[in-house]
PDB file with one MODEL, atoms N, CA, C and O in Angstrom:
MODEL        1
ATOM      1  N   UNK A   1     104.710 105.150 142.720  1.00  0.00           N
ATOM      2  CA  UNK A   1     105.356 105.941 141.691  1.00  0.00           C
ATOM      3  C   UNK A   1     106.188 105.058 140.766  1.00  0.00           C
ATOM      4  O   UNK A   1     106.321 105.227 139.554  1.00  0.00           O
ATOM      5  N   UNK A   2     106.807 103.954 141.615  1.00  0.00           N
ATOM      6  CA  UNK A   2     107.988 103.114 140.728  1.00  0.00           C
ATOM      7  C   UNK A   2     107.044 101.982 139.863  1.00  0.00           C
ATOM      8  O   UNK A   2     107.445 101.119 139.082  1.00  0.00           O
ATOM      9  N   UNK A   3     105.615 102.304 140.291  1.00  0.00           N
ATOM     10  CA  UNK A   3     104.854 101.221 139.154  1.00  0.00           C
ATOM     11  C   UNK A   3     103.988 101.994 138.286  1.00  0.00           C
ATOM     12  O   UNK A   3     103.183 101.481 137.509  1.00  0.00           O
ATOM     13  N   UNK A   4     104.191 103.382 138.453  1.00  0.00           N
ATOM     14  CA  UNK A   4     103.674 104.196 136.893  1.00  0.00           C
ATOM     15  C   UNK A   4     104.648 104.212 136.140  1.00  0.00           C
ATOM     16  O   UNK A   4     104.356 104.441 134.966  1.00  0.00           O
ATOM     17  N   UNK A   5     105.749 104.051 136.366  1.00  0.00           N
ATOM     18  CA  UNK A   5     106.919 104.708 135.806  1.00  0.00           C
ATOM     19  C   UNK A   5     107.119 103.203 134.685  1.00  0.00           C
ATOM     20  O   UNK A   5     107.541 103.200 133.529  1.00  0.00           O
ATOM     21  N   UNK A   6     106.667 102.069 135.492  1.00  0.00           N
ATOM     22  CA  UNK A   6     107.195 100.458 134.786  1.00  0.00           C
ATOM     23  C   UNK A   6     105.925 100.638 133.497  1.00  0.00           C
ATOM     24  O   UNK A   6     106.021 100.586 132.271  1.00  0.00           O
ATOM     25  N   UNK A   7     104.924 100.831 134.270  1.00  0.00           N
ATOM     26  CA  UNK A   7     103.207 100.820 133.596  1.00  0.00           C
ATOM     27  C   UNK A   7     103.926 101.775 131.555  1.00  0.00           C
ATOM     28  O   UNK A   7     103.855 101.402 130.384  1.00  0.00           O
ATOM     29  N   UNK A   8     104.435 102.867 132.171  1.00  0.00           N
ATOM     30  CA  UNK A   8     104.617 103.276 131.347  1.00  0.00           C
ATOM     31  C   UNK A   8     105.252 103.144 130.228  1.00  0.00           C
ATOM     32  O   UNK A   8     104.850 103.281 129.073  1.00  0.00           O
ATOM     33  N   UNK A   9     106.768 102.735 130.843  1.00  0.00           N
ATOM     34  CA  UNK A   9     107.761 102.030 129.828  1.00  0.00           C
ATOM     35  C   UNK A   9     107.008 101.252 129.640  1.00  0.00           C
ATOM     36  O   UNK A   9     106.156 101.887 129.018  1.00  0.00           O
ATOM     37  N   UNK A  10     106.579 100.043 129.740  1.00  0.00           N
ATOM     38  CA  UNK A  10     105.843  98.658 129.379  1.00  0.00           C
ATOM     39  C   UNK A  10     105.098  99.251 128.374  1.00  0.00           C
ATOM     40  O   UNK A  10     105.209  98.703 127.277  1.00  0.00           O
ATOM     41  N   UNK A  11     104.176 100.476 128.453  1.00  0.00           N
ATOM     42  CA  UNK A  11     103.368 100.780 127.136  1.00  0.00           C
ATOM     43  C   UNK A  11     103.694 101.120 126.231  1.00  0.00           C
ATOM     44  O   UNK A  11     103.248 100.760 125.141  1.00  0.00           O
ATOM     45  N   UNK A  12     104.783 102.109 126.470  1.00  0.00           N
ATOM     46  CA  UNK A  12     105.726 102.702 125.528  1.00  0.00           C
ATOM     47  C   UNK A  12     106.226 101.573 124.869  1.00  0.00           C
ATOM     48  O   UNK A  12     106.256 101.621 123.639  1.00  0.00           O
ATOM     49  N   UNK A  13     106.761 100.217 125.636  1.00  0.00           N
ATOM     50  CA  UNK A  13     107.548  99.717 124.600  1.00  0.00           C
ATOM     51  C   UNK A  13     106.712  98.918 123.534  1.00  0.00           C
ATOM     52  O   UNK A  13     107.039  98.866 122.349  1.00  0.00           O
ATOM     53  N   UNK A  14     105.595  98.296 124.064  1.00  0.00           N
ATOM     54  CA  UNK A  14     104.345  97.814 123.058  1.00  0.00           C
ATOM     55  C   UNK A  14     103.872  98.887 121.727  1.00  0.00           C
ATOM     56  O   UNK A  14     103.648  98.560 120.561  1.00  0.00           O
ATOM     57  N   UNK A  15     103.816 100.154 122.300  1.00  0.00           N
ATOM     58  CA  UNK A  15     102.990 101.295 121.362  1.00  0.00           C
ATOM     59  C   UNK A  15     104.469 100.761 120.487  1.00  0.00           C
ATOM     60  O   UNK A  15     104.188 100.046 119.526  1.00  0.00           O
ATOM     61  N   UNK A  16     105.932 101.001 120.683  1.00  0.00           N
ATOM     62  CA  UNK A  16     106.704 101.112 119.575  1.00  0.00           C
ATOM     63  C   UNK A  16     106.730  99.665 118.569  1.00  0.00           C
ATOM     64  O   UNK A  16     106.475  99.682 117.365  1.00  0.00           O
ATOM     65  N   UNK A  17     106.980  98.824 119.108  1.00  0.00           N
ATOM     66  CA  UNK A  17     106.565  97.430 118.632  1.00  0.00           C
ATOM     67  C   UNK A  17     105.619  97.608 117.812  1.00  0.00           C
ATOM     68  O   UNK A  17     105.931  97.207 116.690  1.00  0.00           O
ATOM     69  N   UNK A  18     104.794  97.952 117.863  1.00  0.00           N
ATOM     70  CA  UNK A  18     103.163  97.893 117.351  1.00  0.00           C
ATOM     71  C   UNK A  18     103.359  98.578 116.472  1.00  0.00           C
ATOM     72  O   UNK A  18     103.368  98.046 115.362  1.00  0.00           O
ATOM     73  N   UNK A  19     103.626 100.213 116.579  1.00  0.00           N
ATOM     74  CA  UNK A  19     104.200 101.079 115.201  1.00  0.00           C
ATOM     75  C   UNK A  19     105.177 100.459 114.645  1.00  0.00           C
ATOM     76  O   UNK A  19     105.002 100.624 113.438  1.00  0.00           O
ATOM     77  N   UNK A  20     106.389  99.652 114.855  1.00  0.00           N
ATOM     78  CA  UNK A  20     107.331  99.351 113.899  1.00  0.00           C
ATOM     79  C   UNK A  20     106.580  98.384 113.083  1.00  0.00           C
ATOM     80  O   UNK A  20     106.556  98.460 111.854  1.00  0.00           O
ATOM     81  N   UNK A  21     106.081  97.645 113.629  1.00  0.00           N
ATOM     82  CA  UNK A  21     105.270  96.058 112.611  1.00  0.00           C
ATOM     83  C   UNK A  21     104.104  96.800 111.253  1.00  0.00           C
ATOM     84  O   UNK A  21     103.868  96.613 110.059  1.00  0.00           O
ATOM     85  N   UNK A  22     103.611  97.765 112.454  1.00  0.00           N
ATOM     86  CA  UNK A  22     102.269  98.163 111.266  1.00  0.00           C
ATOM     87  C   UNK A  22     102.593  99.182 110.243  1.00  0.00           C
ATOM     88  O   UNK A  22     101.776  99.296 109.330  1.00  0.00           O
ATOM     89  N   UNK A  23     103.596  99.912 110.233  1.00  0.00           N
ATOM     90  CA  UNK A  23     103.854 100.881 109.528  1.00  0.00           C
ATOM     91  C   UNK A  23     104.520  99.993 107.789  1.00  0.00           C
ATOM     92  O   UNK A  23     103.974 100.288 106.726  1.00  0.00           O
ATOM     93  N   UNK A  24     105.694  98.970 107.838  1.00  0.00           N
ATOM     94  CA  UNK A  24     106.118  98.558 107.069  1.00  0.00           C
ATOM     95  C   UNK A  24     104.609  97.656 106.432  1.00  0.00           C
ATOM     96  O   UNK A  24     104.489  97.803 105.216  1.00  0.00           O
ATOM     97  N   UNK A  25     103.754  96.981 106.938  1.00  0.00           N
ATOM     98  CA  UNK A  25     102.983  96.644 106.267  1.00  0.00           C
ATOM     99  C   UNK A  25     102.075  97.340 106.081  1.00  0.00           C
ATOM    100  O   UNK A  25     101.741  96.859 104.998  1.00  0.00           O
ATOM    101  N   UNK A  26     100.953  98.573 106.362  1.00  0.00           N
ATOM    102  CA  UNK A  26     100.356  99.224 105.901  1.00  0.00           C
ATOM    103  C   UNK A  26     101.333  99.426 104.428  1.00  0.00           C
ATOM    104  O   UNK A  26     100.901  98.787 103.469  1.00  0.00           O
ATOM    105  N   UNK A  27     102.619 100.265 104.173  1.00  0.00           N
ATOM    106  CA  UNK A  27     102.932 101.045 103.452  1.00  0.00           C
ATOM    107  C   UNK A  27     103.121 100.083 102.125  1.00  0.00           C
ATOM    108  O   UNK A  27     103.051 100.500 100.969  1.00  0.00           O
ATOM    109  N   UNK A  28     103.385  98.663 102.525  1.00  0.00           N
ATOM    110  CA  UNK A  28     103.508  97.691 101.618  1.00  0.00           C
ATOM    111  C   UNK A  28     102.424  97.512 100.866  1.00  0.00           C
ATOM    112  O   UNK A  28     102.437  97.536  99.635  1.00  0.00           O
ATOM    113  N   UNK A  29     101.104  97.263 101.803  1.00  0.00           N
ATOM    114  CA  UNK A  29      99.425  96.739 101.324  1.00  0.00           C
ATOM    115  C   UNK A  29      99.642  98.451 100.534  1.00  0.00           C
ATOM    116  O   UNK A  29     100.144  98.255  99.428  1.00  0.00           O
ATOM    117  N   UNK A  30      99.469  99.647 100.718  1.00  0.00           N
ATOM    118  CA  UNK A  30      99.382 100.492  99.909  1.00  0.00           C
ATOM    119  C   UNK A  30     100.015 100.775  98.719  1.00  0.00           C
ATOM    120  O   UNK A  30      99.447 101.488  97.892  1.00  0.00           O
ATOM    121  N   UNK A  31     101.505 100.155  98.438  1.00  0.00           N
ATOM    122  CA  UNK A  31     101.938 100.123  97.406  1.00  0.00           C
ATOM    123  C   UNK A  31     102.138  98.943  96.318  1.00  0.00           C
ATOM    124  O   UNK A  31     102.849  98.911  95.314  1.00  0.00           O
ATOM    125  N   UNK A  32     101.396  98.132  96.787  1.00  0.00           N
ATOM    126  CA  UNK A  32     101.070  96.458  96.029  1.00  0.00           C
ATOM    127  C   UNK A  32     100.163  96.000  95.860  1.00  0.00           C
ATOM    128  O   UNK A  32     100.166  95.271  94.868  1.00  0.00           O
ATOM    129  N   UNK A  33      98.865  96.085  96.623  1.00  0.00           N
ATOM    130  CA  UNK A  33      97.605  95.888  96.832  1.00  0.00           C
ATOM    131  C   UNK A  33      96.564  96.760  96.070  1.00  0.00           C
ATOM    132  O   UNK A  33      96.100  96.649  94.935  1.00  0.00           O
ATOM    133  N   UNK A  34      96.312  97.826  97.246  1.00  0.00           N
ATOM    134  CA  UNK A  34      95.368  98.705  96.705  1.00  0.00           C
ATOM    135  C   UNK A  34      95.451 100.230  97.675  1.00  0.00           C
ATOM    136  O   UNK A  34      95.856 100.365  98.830  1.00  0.00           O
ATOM    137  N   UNK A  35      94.989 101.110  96.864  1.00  0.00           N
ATOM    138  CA  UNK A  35      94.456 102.519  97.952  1.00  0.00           C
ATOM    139  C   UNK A  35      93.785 103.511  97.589  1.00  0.00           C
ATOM    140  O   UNK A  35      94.001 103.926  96.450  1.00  0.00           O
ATOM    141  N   UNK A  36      93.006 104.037  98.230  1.00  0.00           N
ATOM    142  CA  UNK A  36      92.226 104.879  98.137  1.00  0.00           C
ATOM    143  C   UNK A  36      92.628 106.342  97.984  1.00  0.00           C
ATOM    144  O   UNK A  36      93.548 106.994  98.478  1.00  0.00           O
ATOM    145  N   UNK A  37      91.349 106.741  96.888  1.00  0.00           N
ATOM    146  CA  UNK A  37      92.090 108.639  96.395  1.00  0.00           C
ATOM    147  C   UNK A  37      90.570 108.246  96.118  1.00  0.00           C
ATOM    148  O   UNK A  37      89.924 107.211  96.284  1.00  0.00           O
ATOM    149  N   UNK A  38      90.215 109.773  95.522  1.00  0.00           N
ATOM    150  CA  UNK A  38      89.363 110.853  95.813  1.00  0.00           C
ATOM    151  C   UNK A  38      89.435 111.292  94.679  1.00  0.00           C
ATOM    152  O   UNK A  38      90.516 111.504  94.129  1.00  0.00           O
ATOM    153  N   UNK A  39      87.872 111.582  93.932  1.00  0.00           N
ATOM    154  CA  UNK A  39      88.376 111.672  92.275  1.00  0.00           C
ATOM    155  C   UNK A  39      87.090 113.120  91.825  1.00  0.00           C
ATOM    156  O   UNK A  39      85.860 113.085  91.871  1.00  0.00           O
ATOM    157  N   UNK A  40      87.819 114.010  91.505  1.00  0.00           N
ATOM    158  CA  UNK A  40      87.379 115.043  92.145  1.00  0.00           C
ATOM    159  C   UNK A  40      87.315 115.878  90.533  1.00  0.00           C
ATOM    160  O   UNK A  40      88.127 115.475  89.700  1.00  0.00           O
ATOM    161  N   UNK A  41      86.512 116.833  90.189  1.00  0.00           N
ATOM    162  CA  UNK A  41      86.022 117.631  88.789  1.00  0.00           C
ATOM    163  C   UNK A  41      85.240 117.072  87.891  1.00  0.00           C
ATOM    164  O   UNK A  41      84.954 115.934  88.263  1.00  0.00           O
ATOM    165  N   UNK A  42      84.718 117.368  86.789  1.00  0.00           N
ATOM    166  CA  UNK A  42      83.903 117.017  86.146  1.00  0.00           C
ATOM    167  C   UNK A  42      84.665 115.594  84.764  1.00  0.00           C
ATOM    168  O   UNK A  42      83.948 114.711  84.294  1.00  0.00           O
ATOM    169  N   UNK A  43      85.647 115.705  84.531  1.00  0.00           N
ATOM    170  CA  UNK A  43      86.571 114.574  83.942  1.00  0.00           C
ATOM    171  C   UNK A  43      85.964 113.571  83.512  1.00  0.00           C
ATOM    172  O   UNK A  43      85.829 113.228  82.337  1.00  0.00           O
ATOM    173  N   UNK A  44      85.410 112.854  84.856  1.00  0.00           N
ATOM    174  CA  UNK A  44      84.965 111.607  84.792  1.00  0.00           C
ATOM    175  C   UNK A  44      83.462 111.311  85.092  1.00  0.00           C
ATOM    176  O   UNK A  44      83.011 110.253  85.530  1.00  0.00           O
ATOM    177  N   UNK A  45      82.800 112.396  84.787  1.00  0.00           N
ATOM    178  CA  UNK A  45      81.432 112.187  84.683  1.00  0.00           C
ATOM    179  C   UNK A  45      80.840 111.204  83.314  1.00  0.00           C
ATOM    180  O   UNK A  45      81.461 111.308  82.256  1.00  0.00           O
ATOM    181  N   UNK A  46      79.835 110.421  83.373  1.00  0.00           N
ATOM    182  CA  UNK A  46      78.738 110.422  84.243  1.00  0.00           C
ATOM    183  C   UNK A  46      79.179 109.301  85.178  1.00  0.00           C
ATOM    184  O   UNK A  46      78.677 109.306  86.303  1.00  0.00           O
ATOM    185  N   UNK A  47      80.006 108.389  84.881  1.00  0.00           N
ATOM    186  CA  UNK A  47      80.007 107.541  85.696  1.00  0.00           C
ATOM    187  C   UNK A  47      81.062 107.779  87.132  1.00  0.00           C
ATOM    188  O   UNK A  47      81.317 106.869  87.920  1.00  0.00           O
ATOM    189  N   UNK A  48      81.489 108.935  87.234  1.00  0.00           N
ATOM    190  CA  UNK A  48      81.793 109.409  88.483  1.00  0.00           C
ATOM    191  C   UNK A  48      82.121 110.759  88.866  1.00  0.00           C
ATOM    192  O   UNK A  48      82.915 111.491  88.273  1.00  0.00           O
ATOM    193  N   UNK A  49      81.102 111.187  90.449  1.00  0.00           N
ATOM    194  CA  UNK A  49      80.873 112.458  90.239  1.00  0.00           C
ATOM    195  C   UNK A  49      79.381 112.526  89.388  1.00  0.00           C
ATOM    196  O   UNK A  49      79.495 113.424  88.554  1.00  0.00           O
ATOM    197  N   UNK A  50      78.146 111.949  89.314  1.00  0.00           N
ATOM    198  CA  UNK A  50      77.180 112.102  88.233  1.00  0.00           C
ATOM    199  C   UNK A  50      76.476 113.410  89.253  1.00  0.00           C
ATOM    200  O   UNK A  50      76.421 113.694  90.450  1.00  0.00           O
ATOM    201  N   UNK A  51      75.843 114.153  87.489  1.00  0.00           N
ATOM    202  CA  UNK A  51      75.017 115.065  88.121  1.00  0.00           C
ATOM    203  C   UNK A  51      75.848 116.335  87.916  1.00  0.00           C
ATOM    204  O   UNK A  51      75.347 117.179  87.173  1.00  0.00           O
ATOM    205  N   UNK A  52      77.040 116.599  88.460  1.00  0.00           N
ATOM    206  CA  UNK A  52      77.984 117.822  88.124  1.00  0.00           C
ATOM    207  C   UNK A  52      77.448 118.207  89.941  1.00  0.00           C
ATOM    208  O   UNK A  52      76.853 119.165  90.433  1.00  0.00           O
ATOM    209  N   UNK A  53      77.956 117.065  90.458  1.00  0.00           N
ATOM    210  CA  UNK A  53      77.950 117.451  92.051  1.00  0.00           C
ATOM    211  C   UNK A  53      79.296 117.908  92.831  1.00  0.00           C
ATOM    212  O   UNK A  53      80.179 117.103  93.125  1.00  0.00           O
ATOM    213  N   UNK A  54      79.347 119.107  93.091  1.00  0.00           N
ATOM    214  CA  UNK A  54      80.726 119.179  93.924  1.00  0.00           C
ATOM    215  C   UNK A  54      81.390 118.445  94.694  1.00  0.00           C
ATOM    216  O   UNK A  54      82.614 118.494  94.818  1.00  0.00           O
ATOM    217  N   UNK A  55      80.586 117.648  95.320  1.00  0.00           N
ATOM    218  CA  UNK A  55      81.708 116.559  96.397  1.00  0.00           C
ATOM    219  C   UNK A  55      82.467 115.625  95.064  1.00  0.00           C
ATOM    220  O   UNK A  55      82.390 115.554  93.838  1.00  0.00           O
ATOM    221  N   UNK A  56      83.137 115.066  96.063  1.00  0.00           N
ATOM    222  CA  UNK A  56      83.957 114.225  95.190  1.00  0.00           C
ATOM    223  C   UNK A  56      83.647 112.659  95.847  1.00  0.00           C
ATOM    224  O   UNK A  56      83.356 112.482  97.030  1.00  0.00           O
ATOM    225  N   UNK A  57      83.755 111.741  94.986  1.00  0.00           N
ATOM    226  CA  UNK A  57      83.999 110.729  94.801  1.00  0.00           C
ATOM    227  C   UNK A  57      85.099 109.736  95.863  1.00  0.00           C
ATOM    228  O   UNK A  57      86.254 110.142  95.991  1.00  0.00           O
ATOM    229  N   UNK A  58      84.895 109.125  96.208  1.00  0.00           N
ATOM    230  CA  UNK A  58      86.207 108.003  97.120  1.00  0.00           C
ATOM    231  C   UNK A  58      86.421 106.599  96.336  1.00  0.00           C
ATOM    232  O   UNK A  58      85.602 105.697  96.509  1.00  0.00           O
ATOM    233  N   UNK A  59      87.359 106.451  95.607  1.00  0.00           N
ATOM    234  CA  UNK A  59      87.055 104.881  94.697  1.00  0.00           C
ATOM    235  C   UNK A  59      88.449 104.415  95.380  1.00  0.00           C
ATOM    236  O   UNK A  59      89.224 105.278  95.793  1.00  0.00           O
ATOM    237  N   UNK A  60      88.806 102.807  95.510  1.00  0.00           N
ATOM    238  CA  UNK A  60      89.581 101.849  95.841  1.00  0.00           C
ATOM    239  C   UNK A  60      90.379 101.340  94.433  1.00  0.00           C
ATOM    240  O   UNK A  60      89.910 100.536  93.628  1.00  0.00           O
ATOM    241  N   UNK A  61      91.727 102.017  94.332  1.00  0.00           N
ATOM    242  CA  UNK A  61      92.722 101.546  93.184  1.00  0.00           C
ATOM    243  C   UNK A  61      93.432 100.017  93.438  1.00  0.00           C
ATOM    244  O   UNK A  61      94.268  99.626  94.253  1.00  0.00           O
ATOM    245  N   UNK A  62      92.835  99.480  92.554  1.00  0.00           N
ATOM    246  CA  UNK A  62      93.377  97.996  92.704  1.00  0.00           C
ATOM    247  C   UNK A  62      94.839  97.876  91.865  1.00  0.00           C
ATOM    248  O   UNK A  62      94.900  97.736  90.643  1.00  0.00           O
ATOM    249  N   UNK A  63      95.863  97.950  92.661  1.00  0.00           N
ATOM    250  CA  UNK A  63      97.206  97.613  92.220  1.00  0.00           C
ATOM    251  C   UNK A  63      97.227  96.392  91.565  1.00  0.00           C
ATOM    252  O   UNK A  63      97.818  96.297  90.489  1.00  0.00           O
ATOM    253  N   UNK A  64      96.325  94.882  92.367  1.00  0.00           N
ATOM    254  CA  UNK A  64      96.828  93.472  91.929  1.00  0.00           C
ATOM    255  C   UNK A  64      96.684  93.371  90.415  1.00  0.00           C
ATOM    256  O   UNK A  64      97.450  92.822  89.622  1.00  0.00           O
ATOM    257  N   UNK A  65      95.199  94.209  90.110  1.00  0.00           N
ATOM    258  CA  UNK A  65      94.986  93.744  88.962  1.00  0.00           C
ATOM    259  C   UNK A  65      95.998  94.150  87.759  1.00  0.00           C
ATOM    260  O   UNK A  65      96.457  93.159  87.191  1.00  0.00           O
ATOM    261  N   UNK A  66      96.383  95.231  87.320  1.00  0.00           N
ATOM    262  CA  UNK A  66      97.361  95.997  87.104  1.00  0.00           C
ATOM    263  C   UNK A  66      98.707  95.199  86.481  1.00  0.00           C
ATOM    264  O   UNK A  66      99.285  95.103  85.399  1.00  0.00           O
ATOM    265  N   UNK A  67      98.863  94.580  88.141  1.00  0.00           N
ATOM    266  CA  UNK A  67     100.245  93.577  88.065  1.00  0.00           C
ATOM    267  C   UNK A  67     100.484  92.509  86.894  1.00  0.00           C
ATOM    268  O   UNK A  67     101.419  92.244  86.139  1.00  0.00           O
ATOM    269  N   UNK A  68      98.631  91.814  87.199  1.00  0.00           N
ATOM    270  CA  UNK A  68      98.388  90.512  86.741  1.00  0.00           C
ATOM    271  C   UNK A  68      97.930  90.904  85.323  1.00  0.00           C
ATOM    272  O   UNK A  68      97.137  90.259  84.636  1.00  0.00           O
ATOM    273  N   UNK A  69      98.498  91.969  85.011  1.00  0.00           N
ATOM    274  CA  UNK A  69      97.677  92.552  83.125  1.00  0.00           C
ATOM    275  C   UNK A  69      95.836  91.972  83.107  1.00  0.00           C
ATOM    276  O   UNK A  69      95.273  91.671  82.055  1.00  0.00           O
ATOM    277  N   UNK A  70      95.214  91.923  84.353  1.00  0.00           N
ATOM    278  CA  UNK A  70      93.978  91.597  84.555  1.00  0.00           C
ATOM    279  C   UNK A  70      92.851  93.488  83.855  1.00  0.00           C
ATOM    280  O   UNK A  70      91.985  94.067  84.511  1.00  0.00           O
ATOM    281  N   UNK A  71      93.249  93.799  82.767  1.00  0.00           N
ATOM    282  CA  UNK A  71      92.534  94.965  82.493  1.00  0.00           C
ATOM    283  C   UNK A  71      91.515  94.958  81.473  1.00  0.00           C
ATOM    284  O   UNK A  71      91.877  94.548  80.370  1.00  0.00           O
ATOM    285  N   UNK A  72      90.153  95.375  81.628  1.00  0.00           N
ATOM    286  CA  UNK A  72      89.552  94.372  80.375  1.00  0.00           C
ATOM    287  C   UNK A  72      88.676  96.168  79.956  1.00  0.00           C
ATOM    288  O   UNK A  72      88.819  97.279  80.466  1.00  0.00           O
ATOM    289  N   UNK A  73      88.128  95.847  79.240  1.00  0.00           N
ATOM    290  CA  UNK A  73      87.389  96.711  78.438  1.00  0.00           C
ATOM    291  C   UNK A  73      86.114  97.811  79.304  1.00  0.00           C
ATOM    292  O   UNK A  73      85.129  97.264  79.799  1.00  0.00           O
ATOM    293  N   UNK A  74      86.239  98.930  79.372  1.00  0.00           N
ATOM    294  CA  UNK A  74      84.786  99.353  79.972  1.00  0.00           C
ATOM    295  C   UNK A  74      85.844 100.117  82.013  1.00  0.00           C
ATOM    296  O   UNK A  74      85.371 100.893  82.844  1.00  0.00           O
ATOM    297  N   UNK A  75      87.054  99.496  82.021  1.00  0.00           N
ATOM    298  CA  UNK A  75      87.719  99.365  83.439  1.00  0.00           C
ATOM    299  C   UNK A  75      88.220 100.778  83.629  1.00  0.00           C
ATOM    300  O   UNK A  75      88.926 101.029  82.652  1.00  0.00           O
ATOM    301  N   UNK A  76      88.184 101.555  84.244  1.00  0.00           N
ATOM    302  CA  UNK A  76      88.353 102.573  84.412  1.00  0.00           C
ATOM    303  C   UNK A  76      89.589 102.850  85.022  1.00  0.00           C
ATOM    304  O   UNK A  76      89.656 102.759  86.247  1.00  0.00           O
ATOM    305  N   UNK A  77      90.947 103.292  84.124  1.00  0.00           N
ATOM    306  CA  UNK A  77      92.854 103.197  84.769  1.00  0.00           C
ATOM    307  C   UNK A  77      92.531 104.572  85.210  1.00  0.00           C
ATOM    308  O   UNK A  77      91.591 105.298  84.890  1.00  0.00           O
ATOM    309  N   UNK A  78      93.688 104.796  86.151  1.00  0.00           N
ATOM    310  CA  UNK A  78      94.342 105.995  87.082  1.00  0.00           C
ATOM    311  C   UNK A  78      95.329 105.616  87.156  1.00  0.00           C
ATOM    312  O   UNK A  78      95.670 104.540  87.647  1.00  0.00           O
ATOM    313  N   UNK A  79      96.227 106.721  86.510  1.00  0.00           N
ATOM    314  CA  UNK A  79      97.950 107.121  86.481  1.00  0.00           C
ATOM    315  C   UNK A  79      97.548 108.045  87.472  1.00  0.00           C
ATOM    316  O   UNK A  79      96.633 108.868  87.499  1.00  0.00           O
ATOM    317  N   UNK A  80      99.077 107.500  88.874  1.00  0.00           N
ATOM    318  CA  UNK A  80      98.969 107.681  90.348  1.00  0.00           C
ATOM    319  C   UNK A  80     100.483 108.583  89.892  1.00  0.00           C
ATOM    320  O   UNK A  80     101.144 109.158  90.758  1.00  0.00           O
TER     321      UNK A  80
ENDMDL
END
């Protein structure tokens, strides 16, 4: 019993470790990097969403470029 009880704390204290480290950097890579949304109505047809298909779309928002004024002609912006 007194070595489920260690087994446990011991996991517990890793699982929290593990959530404290990954949470500040996920939330970082999502607000500096890049993240994903879901681009959904007819708006942005043909080149997304083609066809006038109900599902929606999954595209990857690149923050870096943004940063680096890397925006060129033809690039498709999203105000988040």
């Amino acid at each position: 019993m007194a070595q489920a009880q260690g087994f446990g704390r011991r996991y517990l204290k890793a699982f929290c470790k593990g959530f404290f480290v990954a949470v500040p950097v996920t939330v970082t890579f999502l607000d500096r990097v890049a993240c994903v949304a879901r681009v959904e109505g007819a708006s942005m047809q043909p080149s997304l969403n083609p066809g006038g298909r109900q599902t929606s779309d999954v595209v990857l928002l690149n923050h870096w470029s943004i940063r680096n004024y890397d925006v060129q002609r033809g690039d498709i912006v999203s105000l988040v």
